[in-house]
PAMIZA-673872 format. One record per residue: residue number from 1; residue in three letters; x, y, z of N, C-alpha, C in turn. Coordinates in steps of 0.02 Angstrom, whole numbers. Layout:
// PAMIZA-673872
NUM;ALA;X;Y;Z;X;Y;Z;X;Y;Z
...
//
This chain:
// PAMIZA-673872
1;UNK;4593;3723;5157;4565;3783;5188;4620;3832;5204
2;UNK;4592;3917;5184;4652;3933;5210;4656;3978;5276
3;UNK;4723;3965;5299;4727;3980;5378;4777;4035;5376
4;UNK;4763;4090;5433;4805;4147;5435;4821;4130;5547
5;UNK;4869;4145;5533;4912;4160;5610;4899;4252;5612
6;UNK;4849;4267;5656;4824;4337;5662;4869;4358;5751
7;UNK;4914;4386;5729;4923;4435;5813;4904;4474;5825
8;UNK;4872;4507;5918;4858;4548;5907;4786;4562;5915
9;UNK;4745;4489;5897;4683;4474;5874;4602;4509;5904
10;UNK;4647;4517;5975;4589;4555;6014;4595;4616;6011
11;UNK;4642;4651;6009;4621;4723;6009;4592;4753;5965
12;UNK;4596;4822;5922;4509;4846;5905;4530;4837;5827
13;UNK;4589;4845;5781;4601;4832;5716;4594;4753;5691
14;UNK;4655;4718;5740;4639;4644;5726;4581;4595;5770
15;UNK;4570;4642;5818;4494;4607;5823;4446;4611;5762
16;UNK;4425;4657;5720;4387;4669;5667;4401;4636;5594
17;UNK;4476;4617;5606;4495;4600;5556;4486;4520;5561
18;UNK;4496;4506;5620;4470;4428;5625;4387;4405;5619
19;UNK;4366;4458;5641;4269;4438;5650;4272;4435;5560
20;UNK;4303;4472;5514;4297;4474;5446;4322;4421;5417
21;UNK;4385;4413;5446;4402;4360;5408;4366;4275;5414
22;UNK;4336;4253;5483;4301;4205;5476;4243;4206;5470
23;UNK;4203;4267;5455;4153;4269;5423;4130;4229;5351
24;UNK;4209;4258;5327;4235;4239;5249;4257;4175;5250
25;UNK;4258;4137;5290;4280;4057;5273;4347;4033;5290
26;UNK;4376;4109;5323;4451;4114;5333;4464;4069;5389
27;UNK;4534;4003;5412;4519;3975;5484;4579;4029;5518
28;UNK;4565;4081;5583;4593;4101;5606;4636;4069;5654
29;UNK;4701;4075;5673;4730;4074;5736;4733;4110;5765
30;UNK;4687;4136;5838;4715;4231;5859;4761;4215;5906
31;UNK;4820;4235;5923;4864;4252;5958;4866;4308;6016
32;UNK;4855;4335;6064;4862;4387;6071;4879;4403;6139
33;UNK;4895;4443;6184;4931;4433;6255;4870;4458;6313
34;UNK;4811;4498;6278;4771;4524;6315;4777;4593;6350
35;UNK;4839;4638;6339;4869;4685;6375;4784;4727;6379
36;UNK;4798;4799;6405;4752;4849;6420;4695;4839;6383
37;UNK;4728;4842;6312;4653;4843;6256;4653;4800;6220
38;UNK;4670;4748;6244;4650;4674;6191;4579;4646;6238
39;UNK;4541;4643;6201;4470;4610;6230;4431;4561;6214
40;UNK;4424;4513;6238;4414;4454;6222;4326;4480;6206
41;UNK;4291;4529;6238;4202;4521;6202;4206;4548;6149
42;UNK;4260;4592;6122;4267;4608;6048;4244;4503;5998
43;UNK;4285;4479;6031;4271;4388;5984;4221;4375;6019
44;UNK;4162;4396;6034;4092;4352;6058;4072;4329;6008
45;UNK;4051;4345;5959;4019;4315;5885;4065;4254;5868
46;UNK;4103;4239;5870;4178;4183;5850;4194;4143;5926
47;UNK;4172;4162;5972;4185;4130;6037;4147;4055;6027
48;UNK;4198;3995;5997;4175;3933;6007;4164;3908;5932
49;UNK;4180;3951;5885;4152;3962;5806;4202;3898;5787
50;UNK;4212;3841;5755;4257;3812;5717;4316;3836;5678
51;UNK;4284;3893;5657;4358;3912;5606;4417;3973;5666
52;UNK;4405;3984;5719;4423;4009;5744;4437;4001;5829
53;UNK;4512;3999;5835;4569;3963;5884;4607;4011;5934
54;UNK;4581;4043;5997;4619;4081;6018;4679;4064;6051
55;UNK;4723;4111;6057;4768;4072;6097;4797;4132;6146
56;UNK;4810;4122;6214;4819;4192;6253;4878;4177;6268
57;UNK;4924;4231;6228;4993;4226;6243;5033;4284;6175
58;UNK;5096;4293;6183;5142;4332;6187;5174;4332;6108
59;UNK;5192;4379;6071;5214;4363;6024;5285;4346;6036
60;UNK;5328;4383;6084;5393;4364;6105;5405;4316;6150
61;UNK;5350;4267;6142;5363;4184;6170;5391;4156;6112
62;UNK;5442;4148;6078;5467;4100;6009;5440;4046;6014
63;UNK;5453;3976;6098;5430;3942;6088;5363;3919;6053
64;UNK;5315;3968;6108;5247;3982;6092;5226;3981;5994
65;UNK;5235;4023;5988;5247;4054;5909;5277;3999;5870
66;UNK;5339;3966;5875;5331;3894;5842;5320;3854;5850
67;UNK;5286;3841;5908;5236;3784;5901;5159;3805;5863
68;UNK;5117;3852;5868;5074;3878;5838;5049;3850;5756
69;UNK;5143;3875;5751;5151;3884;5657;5165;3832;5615
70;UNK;5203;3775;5687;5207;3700;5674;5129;3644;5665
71;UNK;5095;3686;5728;5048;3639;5738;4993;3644;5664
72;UNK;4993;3729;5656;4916;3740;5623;4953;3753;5542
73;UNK;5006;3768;5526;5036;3788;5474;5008;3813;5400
74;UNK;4990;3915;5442;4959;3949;5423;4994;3971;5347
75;UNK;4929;3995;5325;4965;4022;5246;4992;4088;5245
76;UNK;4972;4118;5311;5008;4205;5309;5004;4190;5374
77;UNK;5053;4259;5412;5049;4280;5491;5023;4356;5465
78;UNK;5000;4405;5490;4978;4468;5480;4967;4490;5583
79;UNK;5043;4539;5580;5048;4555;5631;5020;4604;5663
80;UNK;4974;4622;5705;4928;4664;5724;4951;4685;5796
81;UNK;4998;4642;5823;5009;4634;5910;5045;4707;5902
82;UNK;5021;4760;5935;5070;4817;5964;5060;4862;6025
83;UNK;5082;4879;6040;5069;4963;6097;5060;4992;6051
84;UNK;4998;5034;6067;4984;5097;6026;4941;5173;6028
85;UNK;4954;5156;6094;4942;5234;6114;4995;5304;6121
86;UNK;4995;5332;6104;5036;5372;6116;5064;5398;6160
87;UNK;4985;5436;6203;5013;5461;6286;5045;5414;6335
88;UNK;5009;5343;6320;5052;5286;6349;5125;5285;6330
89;UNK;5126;5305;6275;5214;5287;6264;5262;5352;6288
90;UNK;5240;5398;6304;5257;5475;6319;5262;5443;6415
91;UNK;5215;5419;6441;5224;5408;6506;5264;5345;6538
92;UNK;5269;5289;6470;5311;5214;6486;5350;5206;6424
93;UNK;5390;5239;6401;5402;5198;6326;5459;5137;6325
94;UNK;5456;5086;6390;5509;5055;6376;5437;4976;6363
95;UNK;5389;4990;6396;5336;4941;6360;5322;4926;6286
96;UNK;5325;5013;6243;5334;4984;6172;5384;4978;6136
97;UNK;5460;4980;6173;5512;4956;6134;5505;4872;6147
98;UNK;5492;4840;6199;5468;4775;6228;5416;4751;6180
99;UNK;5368;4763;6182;5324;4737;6140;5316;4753;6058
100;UNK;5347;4817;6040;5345;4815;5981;5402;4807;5919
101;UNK;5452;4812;5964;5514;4782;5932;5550;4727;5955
102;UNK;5567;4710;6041;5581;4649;6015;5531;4604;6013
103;UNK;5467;4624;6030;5436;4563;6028;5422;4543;5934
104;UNK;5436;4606;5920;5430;4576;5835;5480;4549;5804
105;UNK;5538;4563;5840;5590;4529;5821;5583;4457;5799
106;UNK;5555;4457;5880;5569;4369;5915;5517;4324;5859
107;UNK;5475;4360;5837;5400;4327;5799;5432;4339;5723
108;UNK;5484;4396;5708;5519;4381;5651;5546;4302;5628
109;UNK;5596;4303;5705;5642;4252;5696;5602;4198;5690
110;UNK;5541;4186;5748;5500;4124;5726;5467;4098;5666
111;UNK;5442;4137;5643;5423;4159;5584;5481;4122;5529
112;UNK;5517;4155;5518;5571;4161;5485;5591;4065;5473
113;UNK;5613;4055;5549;5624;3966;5553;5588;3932;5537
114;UNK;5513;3961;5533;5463;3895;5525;5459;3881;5447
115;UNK;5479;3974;5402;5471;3961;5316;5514;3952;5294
116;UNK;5581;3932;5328;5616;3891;5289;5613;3818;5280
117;UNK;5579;3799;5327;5560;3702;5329;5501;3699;5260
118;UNK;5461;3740;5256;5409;3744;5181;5435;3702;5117
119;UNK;5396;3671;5113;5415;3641;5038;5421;3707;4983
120;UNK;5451;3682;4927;5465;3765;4881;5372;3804;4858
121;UNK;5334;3769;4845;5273;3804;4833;5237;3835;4911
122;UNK;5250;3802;4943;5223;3836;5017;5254;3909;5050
123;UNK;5331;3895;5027;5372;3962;5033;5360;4021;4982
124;UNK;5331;4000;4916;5316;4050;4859;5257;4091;4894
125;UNK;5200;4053;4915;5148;4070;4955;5135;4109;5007
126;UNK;5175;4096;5055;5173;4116;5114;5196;4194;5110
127;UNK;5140;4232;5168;5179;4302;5166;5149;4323;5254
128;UNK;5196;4371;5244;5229;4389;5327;5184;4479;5307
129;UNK;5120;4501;5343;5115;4543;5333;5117;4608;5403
130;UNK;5144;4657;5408;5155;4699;5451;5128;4745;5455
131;UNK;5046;4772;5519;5019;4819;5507;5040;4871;5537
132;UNK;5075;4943;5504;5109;4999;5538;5067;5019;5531
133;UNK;5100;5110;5553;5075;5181;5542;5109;5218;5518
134;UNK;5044;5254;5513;5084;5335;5477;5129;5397;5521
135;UNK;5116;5359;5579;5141;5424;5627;5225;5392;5612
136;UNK;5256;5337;5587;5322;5335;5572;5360;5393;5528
137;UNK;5298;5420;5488;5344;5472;5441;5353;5554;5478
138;UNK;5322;5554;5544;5317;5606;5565;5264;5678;5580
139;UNK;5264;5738;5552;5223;5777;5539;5239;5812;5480
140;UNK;5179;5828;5463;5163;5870;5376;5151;5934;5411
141;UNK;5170;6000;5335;5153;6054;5352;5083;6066;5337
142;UNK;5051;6139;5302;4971;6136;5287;4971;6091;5206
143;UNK;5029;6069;5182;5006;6039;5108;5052;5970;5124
144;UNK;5040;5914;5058;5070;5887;5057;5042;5810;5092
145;UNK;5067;5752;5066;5059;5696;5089;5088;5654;5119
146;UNK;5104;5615;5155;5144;5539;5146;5134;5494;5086
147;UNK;5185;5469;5047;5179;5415;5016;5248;5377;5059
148;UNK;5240;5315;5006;5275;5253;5035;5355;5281;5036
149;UNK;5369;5338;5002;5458;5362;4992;5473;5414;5053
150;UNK;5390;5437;5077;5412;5472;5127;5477;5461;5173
151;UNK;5527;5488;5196;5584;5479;5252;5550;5480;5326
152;UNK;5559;5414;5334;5548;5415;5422;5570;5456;5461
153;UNK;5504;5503;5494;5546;5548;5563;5519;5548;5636
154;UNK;5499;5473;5661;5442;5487;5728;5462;5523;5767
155;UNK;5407;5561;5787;5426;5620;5841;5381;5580;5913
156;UNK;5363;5532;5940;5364;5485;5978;5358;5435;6001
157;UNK;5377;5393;6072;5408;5353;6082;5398;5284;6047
158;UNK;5311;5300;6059;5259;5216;6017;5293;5260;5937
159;UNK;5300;5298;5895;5308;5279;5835;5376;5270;5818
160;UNK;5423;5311;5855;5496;5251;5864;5477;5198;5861
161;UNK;5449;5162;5914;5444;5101;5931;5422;5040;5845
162;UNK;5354;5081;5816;5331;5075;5758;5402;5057;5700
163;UNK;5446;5115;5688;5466;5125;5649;5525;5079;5647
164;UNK;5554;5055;5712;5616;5005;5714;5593;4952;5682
165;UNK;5522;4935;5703;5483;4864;5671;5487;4851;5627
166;UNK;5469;4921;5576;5455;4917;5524;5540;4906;5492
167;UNK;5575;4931;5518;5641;4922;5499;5650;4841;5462
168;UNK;5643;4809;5550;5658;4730;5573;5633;4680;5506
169;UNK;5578;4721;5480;5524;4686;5439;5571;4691;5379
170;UNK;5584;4740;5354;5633;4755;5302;5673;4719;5273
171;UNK;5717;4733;5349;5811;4706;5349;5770;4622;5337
172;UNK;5746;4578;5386;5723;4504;5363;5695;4500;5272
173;UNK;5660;4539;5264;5641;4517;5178;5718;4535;5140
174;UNK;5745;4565;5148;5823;4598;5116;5872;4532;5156
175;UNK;5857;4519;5201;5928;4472;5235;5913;4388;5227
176;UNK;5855;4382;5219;5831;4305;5216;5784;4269;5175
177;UNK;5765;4336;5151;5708;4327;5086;5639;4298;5107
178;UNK;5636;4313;5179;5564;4333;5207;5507;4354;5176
179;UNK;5461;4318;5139;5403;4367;5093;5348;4420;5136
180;UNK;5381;4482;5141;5349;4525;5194;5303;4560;5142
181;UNK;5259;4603;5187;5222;4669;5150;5208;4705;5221
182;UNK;5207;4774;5222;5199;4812;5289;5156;4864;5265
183;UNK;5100;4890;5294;5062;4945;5256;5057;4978;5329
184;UNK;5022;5050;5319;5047;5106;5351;4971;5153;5350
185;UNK;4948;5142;5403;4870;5175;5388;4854;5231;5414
186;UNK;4815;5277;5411;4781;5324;5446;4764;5315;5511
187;UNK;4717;5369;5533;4686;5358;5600;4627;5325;5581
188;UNK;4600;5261;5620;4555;5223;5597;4514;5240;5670
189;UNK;4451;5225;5649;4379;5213;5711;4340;5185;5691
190;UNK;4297;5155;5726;4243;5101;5713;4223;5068;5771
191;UNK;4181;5009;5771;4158;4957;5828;4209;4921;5868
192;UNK;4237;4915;5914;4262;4912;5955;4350;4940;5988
193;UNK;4327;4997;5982;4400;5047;5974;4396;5046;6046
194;UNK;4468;5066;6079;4479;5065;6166;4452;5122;6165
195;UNK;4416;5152;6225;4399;5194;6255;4426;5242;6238
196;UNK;4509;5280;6240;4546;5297;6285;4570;5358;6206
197;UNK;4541;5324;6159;4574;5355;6083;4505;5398;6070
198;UNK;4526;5468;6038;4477;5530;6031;4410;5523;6035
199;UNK;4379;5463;5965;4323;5460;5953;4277;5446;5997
200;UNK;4281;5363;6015;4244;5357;6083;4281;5388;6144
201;UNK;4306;5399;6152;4327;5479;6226;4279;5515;6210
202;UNK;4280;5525;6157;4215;5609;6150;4143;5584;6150
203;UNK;4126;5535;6134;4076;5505;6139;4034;5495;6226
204;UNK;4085;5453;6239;4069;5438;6316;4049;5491;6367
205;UNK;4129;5516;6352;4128;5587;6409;4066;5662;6393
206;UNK;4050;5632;6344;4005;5693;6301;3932;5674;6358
207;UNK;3907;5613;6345;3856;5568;6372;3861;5569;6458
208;UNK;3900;5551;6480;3911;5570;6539;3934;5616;6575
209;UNK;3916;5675;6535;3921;5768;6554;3962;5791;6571
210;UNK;4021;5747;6555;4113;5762;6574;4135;5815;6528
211;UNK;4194;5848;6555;4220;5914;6490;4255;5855;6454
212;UNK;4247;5897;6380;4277;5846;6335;4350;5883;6313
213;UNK;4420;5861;6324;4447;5888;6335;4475;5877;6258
214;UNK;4515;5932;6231;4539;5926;6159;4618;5970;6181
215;UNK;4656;5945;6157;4743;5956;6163;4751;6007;6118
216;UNK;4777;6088;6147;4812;6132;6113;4737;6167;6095
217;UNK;4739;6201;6024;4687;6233;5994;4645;6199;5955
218;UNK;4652;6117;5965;4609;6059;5909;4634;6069;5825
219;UNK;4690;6103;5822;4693;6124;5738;4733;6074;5712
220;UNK;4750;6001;5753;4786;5944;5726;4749;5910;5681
221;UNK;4765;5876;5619;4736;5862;5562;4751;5796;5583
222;UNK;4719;5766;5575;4709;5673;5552;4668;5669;5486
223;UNK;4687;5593;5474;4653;5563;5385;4645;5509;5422
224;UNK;4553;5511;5413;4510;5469;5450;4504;5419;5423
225;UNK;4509;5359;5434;4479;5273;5394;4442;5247;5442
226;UNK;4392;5209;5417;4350;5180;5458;4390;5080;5467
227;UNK;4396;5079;5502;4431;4995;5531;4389;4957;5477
228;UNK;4335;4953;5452;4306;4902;5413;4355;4908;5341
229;UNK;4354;4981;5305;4382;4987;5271;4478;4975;5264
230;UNK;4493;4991;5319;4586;4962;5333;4574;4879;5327
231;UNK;4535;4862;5360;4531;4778;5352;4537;4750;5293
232;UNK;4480;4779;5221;4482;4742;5157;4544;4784;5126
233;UNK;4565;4847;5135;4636;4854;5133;4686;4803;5118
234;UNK;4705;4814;5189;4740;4733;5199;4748;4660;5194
235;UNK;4663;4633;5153;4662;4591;5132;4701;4619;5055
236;UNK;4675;4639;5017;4699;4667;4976;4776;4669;4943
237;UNK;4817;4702;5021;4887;4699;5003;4897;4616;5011
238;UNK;4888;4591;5071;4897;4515;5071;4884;4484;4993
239;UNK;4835;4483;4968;4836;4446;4923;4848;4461;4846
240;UNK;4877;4547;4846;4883;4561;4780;4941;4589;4784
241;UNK;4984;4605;4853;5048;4643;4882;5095;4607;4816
242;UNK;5152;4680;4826;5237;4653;4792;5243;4635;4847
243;UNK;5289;4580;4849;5336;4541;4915;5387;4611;4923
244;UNK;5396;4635;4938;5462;4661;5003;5420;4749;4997
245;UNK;5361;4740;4994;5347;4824;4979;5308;4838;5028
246;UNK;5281;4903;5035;5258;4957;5099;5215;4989;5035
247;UNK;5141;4991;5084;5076;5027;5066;5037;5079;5117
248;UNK;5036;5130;5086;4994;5145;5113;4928;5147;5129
249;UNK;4890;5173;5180;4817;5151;5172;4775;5239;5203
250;UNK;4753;5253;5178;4726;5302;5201;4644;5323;5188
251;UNK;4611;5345;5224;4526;5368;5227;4514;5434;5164
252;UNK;4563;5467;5162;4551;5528;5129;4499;5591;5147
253;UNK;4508;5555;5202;4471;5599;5230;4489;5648;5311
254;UNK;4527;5688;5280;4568;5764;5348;4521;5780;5361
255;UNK;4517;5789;5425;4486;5834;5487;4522;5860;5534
256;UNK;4498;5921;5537;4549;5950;5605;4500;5913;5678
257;UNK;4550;5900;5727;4529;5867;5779;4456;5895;5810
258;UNK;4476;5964;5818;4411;6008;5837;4336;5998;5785
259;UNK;4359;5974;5731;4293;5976;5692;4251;5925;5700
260;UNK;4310;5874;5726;4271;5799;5754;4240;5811;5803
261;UNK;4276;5825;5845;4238;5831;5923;4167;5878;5919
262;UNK;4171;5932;5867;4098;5964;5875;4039;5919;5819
263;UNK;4082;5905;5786;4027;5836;5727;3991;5785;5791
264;UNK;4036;5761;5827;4012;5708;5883;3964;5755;5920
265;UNK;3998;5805;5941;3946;5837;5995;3855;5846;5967
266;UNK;3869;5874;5908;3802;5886;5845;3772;5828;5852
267;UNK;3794;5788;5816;3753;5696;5829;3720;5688;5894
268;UNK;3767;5710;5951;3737;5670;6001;3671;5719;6026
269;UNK;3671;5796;6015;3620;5830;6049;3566;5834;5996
270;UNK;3571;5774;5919;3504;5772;5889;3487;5699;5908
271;UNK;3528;5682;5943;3490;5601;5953;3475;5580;6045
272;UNK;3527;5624;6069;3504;5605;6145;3515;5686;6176
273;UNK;3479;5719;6166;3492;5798;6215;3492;5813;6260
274;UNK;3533;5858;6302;3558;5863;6374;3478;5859;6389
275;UNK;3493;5860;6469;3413;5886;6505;3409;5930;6491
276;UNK;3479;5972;6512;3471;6059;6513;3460;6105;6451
277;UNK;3458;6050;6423;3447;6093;6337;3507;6110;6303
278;UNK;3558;6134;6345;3615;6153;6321;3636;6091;6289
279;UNK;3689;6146;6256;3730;6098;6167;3791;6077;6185
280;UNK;3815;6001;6174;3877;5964;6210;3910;6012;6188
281;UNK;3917;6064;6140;4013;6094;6112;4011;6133;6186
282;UNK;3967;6144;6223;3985;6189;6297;4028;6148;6330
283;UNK;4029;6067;6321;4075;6037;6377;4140;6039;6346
284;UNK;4160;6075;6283;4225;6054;6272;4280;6089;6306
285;UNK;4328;6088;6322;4378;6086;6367;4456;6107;6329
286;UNK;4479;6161;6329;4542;6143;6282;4598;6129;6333
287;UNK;4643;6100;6334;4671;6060;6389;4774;6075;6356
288;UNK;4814;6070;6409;4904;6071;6360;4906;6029;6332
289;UNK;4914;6034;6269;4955;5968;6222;4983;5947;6217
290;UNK;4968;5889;6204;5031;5839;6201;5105;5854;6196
291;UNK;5157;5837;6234;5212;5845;6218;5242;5810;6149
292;UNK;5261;5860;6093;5290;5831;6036;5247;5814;5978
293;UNK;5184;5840;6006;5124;5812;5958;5113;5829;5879
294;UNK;5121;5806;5847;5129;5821;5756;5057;5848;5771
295;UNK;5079;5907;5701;5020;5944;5684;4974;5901;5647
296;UNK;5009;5864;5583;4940;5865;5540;4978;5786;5503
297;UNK;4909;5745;5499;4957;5669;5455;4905;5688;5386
298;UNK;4935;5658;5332;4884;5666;5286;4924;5579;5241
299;UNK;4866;5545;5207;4914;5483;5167;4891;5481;5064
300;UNK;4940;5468;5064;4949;5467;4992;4938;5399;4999
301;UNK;4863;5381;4972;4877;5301;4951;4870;5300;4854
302;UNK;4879;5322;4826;4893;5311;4753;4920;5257;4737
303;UNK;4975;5240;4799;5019;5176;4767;4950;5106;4756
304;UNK;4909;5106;4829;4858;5063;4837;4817;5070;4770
305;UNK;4802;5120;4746;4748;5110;4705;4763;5089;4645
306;UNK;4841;5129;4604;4872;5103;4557;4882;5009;4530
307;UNK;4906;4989;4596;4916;4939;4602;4874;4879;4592
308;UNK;4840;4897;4651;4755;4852;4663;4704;4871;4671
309;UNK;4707;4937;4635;4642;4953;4626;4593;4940;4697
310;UNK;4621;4977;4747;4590;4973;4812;4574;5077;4821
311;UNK;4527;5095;4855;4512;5151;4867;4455;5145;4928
//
């Protein structure tokens, strides 16, 4: 049977990615520390399921982490554990140098010790997969994409934080022959996203007659993916990836921020309408922006489709 070491497991990407994967027959190990937005009712459907093993704890416990990899001795790890909010990292960023670099370090190194004990076909096998972002390459002007050659330029603290990782991930496949793959996705939404990120923000606060506040003039571009779709993504690179390579993953689908927030507002006043009759775009709010905030991400996944024929 095969078994994946999932970090990370509760929050809203690798929570989704785990309800998928033991759907599919996959036996999970979830790992995960529980911080702000890791949520354990995201795993109600899998709460008690056989193929699936939580475990509440830290990726930068080594001990922890090799015993895990000793006990259950998974066929991949696919690292999901990070900080990843932004304004959070603008107001604390020494939490995501902590959790997202060294704690990936430390899950490198574990990692690392447990696939060298592998017999030679278990080491051919095994792969170390790393889920980034796109905010590592920075900001785009009105044209133009990220692909995988893009030059790293985070303009903050969580995508520093991102981008050292992605480093860490690197230098180990180049220094020890680590079988890594790291892919690099869009802005994703779907069923159980934290509160606290645009989509459901605008949702909630829309519903409960709050101003919906949008940063600057809303003319920031994101490339939308829906979490179901990043998930078979990533199965994807896992099982069809080059060993030491970087993918991108992207929705293809740009929106300026403002267009979302009035799309949401539209939905909600044909399905639940104020009392007052009035139209949610009245609650929107334009609010100072973010300090440092990239204008516009857009992703070149060509490499994905070329490859494995994923879209």
């Amino acid at each position: 049977m095969t078994t994946w070491l999932v970090t990370g497991g509760a929050g809203f990407i690798g929570g989704n990615f785990v309800l998928d994967a033991v759907a599919r027959g996959i036996r999970v190990v979830n790992l995960d520390a529980l911080t702000y937005a890791g949520n354990r009712d995201t795993l109600t459907a899998v709460a008690g399921h056989p193929l699936h093993v939580f475990v509440h704890g830290d990726i930068g416990d080594r001990a922890l982490v090799a015993r895990l990899l000793a006990e259950h001795r998974p066929d991949a790890v696919l690292n999901f554990a990070a900080e990843s909010h932004v304004d959070r990292s603008i107001d604390g960023p020494a939490a995501f140098i902590q959790t997202n670099v060294v704690g990936t370090l430390a899950l490198l190194e574990a990692v690392r010790d447990h696939w060298k004990t592998l017999d030679a076909a278990a080491r051919d096998g095994f792969r170390f997969l790393h889920v980034s972002t796109d905010e590592v390459y920075g900001s785009l002007g009105e044209t133009g994409a990220f692909t995988e050659d893009t030059p790293y330029a985070p303009n903050s603290p969580y995508a520093a934080s991102k981008a050292a990782s992605d480093h860490l991930v690197r230098a180990f496949h180049h220094t020890y022959g680590l079988p890594t793959l790291t892919t690099h996705c869009s802005n994703n939404y779907g069923p159980y996203q934290f509160p606290e990120k645009l989509i459901p923000l605008v949702i909630a606060k829309a519903l409960a007659g709050e101003p919906l506040p949008v940063y600057g003039d809303g003319g920031q571009v994101r490339d939308w993916l829906h979490v179901a779709d990043h998930c078979a993504a990533i199965r994807a690179v896992l099982t069809g990836g080059r060993v030491g390579e970087t993918y991108n993953i992207g929705g293809n689908a740009e929106r300026r921020n403002i267009e979302v927030v009035k799309a949401i507002c539209a939905l909600l006043d044909a399905r639940r309408p104020r009392a007052d009759g009035r139209p949610r775009e009245s609650q929107i709010t334009f609010v100072a922006d973010r300090p440092g905030h990239d204008r516009r991400y857009a992703i070149d996944a060509g490499k994905l489709r070329r490859e494995l024929g994923w879209a």
